[in-house]
Every structure is written in C-alpha cells, then in structure tokens.
VOZAKOL-373774 format. One record per residue: residue number from 0; chain; x, z, y of N, C-alpha, C, O in turn. Coordinates in steps of 0.1 Angstrom, whole numbers, plus 2048, in hexadecimal, padded with zeros to 3 digits. Each point is the difference from the previous one (the first is absolute). Layout:
# VOZAKOL-373774
<pt n="NUM" chain="A" n_px="X" n_pz="Z" n_py="Y" ca_px="X" ca_pz="Z" ca_py="Y" c_px="X" c_pz="Z" c_py="Y" o_px="X" o_pz="Z" o_py="Y"/>
...
# end
This chain:
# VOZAKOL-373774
<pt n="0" chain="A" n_px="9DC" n_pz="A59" n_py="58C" ca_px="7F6" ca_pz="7FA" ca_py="7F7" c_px="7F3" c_pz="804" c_py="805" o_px="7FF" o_pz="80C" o_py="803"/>
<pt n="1" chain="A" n_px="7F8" n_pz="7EE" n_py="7FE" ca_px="7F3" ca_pz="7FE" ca_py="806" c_px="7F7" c_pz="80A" c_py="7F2" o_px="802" o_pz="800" o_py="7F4"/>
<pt n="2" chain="A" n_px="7F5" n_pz="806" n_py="812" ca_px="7F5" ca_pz="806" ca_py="7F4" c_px="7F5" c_pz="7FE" c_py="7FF" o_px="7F9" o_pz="807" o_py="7FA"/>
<pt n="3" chain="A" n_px="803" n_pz="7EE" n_py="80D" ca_px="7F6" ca_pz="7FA" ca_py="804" c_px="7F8" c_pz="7FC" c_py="7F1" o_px="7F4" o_pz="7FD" o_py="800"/>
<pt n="4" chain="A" n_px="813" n_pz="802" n_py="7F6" ca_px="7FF" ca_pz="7F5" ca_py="7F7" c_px="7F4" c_pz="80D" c_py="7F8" o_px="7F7" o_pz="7FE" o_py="7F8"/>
<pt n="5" chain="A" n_px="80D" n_pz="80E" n_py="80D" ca_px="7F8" ca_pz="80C" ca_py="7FA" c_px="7F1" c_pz="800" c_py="803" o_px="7F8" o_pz="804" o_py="7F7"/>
<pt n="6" chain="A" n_px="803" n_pz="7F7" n_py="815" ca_px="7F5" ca_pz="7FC" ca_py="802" c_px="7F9" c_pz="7F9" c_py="7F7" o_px="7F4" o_pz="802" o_py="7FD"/>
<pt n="7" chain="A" n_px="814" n_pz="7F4" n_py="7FC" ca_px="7F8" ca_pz="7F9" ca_py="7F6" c_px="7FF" c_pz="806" c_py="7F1" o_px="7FD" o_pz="7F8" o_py="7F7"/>
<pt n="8" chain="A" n_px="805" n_pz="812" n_py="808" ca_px="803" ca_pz="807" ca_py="7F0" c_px="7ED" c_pz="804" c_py="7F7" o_px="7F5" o_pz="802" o_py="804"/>
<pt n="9" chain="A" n_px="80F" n_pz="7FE" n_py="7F5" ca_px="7F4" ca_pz="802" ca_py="7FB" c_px="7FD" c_pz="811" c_py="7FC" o_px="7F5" o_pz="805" o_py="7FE"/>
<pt n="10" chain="A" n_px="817" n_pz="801" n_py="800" ca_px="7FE" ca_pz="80D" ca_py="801" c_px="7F9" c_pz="806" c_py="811" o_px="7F8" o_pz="809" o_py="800"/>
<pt n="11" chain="A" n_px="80A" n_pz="7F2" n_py="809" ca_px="7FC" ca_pz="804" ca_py="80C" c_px="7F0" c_pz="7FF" c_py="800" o_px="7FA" o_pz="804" o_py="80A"/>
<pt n="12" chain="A" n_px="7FD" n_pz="7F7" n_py="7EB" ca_px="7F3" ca_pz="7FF" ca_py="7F9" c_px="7FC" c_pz="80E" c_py="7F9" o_px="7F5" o_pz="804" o_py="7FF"/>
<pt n="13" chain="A" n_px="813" n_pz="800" n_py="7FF" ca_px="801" ca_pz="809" ca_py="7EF" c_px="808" c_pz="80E" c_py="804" o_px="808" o_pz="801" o_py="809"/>
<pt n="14" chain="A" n_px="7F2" n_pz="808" n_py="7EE" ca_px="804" ca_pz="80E" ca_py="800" c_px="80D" c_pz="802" c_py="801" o_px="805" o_pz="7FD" o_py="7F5"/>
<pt n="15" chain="A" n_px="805" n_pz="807" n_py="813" ca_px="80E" ca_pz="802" ca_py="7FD" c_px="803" c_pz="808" c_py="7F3" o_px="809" o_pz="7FE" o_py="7F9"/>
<pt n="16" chain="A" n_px="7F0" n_pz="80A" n_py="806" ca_px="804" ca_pz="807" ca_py="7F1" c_px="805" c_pz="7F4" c_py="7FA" o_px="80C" o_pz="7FD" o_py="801"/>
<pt n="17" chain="A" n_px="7E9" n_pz="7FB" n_py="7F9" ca_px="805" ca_pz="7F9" ca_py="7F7" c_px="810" c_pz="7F8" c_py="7FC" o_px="802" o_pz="7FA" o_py="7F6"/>
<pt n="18" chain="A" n_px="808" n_pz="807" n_py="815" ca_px="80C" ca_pz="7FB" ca_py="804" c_px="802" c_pz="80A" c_py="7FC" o_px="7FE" o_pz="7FB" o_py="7F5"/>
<pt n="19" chain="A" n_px="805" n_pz="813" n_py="809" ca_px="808" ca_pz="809" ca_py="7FB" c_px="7F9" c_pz="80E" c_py="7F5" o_px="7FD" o_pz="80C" o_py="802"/>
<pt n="20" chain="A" n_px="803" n_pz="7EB" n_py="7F2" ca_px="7FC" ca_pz="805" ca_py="7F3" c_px="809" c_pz="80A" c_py="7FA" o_px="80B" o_pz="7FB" o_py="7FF"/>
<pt n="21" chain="A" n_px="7F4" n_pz="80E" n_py="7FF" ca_px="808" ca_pz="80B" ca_py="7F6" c_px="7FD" c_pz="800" c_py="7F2" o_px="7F7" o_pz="804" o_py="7F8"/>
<pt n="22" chain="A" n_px="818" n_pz="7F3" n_py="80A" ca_px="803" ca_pz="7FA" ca_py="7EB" c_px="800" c_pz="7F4" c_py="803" o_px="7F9" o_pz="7FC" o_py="80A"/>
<pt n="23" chain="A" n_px="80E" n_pz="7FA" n_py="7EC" ca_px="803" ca_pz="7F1" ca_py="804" c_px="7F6" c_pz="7F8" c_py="7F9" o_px="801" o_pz="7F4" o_py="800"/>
<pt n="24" chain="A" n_px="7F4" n_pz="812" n_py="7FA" ca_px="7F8" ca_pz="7FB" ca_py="7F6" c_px="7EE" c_pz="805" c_py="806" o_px="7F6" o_pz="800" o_py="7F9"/>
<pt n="25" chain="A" n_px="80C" n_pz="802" n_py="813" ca_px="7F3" ca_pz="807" ca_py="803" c_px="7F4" c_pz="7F6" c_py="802" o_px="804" o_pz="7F4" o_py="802"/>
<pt n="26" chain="A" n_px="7EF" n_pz="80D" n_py="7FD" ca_px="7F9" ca_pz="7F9" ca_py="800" c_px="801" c_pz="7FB" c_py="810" o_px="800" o_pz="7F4" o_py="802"/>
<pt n="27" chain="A" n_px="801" n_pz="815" n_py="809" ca_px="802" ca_pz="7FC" ca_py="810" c_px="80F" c_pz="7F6" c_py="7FE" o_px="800" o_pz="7F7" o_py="808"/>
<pt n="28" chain="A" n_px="806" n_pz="809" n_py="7F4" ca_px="80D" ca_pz="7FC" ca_py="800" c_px="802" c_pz="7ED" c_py="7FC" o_px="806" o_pz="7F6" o_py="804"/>
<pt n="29" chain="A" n_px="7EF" n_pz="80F" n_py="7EE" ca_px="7F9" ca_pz="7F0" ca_py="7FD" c_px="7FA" c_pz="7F8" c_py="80C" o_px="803" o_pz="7F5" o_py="803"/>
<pt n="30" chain="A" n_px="7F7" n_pz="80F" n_py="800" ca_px="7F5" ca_pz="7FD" ca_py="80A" c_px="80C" c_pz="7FA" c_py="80A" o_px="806" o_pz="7F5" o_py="800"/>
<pt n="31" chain="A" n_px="7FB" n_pz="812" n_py="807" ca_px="809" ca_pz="7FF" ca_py="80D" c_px="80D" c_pz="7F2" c_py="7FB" o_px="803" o_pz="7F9" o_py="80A"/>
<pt n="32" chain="A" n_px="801" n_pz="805" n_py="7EE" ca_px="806" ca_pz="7F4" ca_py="7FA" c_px="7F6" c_pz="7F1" c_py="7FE" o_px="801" o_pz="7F4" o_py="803"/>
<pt n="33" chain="A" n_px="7F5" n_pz="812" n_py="7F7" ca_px="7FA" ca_pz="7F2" ca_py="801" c_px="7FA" c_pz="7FB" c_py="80A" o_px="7FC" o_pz="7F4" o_py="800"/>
<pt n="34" chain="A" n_px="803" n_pz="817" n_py="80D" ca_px="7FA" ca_pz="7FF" ca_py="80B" c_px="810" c_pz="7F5" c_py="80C" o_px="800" o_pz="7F8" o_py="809"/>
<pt n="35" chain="A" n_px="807" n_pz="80D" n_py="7F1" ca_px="80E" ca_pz="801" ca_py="806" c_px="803" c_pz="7EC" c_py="7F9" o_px="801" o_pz="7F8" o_py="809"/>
<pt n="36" chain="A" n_px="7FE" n_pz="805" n_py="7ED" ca_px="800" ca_pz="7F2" ca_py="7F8" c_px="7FA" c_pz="7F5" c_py="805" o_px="803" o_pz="7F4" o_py="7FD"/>
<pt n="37" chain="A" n_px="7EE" n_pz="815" n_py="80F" ca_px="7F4" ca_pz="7F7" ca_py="804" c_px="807" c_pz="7FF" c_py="810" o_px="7FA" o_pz="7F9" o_py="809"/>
<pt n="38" chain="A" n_px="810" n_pz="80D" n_py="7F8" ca_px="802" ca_pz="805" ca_py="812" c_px="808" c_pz="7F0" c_py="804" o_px="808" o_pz="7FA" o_py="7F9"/>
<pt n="39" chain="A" n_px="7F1" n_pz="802" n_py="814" ca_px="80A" ca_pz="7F6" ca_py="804" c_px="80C" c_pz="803" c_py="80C" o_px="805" o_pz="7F9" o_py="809"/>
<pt n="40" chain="A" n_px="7FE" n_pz="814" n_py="7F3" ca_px="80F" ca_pz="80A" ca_py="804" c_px="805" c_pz="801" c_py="7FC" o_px="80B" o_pz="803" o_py="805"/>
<pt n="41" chain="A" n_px="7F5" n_pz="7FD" n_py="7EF" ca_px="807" ca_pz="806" ca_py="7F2" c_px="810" c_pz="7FF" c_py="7FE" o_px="807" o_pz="809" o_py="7FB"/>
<pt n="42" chain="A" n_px="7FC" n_pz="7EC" n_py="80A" ca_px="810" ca_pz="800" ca_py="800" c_px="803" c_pz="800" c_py="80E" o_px="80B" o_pz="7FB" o_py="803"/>
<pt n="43" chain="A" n_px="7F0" n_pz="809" n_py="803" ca_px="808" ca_pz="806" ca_py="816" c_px="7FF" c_pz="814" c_py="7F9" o_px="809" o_pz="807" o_py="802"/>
<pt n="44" chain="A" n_px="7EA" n_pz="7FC" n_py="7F7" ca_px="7FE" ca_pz="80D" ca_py="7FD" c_px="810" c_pz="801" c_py="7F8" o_px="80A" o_pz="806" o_py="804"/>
<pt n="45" chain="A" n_px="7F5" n_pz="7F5" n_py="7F2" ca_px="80A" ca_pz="801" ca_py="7F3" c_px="80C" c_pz="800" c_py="80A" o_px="805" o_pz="80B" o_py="801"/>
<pt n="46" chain="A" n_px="800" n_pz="7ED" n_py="806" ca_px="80C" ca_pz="803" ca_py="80B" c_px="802" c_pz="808" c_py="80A" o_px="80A" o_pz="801" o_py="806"/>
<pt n="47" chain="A" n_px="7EA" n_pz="808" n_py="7FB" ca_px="801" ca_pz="80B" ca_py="80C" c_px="806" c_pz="809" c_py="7F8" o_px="80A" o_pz="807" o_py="803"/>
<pt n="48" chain="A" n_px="7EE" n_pz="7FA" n_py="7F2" ca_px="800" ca_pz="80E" ca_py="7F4" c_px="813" c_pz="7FF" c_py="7FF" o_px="808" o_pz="808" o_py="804"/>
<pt n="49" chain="A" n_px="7FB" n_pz="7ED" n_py="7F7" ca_px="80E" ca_pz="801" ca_py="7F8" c_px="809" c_pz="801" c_py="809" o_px="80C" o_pz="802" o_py="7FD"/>
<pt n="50" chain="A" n_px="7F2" n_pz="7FB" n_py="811" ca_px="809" ca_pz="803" ca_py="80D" c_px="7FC" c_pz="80C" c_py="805" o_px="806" o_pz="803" o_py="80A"/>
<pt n="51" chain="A" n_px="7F2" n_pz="805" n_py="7F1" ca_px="7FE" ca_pz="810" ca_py="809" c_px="7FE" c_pz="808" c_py="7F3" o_px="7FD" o_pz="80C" o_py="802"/>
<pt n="52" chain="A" n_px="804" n_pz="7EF" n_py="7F2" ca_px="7FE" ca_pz="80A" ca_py="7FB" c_px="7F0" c_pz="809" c_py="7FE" o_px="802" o_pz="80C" o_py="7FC"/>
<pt n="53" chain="A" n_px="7F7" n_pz="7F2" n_py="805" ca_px="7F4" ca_pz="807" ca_py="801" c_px="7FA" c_pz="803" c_py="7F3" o_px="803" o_pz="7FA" o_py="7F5"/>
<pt n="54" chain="A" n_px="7F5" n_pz="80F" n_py="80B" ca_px="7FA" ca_pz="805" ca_py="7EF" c_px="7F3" c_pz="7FD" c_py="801" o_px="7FA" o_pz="800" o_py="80B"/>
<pt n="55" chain="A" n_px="800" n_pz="7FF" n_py="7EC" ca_px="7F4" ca_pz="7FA" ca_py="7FB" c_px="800" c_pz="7F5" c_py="7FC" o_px="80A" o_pz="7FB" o_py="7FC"/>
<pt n="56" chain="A" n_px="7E8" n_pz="7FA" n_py="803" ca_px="801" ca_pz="7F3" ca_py="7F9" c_px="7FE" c_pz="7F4" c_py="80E" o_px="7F6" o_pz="7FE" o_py="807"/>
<pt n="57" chain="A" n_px="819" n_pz="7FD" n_py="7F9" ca_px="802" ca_pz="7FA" ca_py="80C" c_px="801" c_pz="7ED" c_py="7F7" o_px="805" o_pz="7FC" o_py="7F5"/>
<pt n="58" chain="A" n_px="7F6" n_pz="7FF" n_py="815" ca_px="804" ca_pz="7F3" ca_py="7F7" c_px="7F8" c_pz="7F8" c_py="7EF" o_px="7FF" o_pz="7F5" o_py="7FB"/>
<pt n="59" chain="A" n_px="7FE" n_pz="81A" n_py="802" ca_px="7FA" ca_pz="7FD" ca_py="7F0" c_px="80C" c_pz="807" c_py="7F6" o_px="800" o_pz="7FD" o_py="7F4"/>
<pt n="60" chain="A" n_px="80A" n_pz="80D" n_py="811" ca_px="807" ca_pz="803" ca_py="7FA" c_px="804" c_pz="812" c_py="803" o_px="7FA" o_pz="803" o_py="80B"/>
<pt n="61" chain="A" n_px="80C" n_pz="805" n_py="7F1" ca_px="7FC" ca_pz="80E" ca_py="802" c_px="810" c_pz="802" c_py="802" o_px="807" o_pz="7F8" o_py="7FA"/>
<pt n="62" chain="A" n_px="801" n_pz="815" n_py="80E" ca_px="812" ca_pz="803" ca_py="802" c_px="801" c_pz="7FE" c_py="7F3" o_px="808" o_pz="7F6" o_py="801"/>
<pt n="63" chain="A" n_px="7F6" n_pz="80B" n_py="7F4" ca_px="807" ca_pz="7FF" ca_py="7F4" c_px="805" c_pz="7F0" c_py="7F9" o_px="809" o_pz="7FE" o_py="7F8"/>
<pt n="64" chain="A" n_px="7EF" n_pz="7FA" n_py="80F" ca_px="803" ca_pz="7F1" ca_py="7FF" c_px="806" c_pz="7FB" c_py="806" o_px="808" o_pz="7F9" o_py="7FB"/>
<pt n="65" chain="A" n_px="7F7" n_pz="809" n_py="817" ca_px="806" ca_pz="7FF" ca_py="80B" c_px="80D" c_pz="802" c_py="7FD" o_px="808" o_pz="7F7" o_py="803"/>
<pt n="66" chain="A" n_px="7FB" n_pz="813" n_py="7F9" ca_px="80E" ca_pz="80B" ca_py="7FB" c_px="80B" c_pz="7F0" c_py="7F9" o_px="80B" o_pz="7FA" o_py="803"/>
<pt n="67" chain="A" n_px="7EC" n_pz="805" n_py="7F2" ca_px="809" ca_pz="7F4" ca_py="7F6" c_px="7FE" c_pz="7F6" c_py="806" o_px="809" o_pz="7F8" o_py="7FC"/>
<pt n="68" chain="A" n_px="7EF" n_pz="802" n_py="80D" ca_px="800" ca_pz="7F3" ca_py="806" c_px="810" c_pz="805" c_py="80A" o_px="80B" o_pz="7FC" o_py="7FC"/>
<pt n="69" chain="A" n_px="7F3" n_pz="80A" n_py="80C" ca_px="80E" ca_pz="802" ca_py="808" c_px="80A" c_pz="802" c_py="7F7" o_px="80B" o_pz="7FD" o_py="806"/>
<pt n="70" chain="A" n_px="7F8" n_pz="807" n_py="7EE" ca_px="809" ca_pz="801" ca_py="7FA" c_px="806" c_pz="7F1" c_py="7FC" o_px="80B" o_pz="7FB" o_py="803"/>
<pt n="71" chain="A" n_px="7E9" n_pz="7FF" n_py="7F5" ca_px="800" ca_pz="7F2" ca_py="7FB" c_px="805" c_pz="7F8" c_py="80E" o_px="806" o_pz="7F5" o_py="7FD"/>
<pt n="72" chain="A" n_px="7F9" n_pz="80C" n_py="810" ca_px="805" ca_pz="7F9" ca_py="809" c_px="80D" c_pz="803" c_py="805" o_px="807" o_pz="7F7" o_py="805"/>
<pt n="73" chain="A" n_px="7FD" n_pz="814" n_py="7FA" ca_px="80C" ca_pz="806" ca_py="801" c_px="80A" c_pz="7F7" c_py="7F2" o_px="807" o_pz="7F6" o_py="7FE"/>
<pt n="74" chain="A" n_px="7F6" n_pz="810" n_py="7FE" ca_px="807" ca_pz="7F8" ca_py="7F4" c_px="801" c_pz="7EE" c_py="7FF" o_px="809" o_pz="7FC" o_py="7FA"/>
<pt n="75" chain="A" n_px="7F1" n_pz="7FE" n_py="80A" ca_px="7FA" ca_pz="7F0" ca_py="803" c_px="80E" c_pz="800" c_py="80B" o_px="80A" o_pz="7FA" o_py="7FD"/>
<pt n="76" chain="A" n_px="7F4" n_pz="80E" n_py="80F" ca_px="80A" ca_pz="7FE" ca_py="80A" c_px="80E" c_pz="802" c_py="800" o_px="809" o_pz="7F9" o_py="806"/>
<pt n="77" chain="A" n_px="7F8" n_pz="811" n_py="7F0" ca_px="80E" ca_pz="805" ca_py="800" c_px="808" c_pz="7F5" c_py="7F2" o_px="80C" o_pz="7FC" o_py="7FF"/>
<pt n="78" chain="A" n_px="7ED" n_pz="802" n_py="7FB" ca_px="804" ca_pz="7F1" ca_py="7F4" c_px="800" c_pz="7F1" c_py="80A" o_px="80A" o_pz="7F9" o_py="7FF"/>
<pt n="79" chain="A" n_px="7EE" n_pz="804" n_py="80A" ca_px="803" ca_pz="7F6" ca_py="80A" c_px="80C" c_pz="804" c_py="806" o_px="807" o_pz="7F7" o_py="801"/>
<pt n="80" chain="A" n_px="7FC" n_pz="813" n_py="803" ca_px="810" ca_pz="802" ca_py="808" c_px="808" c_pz="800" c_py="7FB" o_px="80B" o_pz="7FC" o_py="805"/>
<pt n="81" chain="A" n_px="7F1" n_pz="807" n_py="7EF" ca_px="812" ca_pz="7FD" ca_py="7F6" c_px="800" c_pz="7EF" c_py="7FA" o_px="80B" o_pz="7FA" o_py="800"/>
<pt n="82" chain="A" n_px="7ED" n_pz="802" n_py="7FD" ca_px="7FF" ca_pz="7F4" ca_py="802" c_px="809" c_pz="7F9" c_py="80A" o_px="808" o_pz="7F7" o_py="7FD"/>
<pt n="83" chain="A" n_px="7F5" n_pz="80D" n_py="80E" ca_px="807" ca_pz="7F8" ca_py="80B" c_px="80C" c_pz="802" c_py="802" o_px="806" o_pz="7F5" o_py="802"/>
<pt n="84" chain="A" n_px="801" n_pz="814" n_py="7FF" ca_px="80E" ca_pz="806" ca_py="7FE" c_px="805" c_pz="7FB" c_py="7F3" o_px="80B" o_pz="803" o_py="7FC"/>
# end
C-alpha cells in the first residue's frame, strides 16, 4: 500500500500534538477531528489506522473507536460466513 496519500493530510499543516490528546474529550482532541472531517485523506488515513493499529486521532476517530469499528466488522464477517454455509 502506497503512503503517498499522507502527503496530502491536513495534519502535515498542523501541530502533531494535536493528533494525540490526553483524555477523549480534550480540547486538542476536538480540534484535530474537525480538522480530520475537513481532510481530503480522511478515509486512506481511517484505513491505514485500522490496518496498523496506531494511537492517536487517525481518520477523525481515536483506538477506542477504531477498537469497535474492527469489532463491528468482525462480527459483519463472521455472520456473512455462516450465512453461506
């Protein structure tokens, strides 16, 4: 997978702090989301994050969301298989 697409992020503008807030409600934490909402990366970012796992606010979403998004897909997949069988 190419990371090229990182070049175009709008965090690469902006303080990295702000991608990794301490506490899920931080004022940097806001920020870095709405900045993340405006990004025309946002879903290649959101796919790097939930394939590597990474911490901070990747995508517009923080490991704690990431976490249930992979669950919620996990689950989506494993009900399609039984389906088929």
């Amino acid at each position: 997978m190419s990371l090229e697409w990182m070049l175009q992020g709008i965090c690469r503008q902006t303080d990295p702090e702000l991608f990794f807030p301490e506490g899920s409600g931080t004022h940097h934490g806001l920020i870095a989301r709405k900045l993340c909402r405006a990004c025309p990366v946002q879903s290649s970012c959101l796919d790097f994050a939930m394939d590597n796992k990474e911490i901070g606010i990747w995508g517009g979403t923080n490991e704690g969301e990431r976490a249930f998004l992979r669950k919620e897909i996990n689950e989506l997949s494993i009900n399609e298989i039984r389906e088929l069988v």
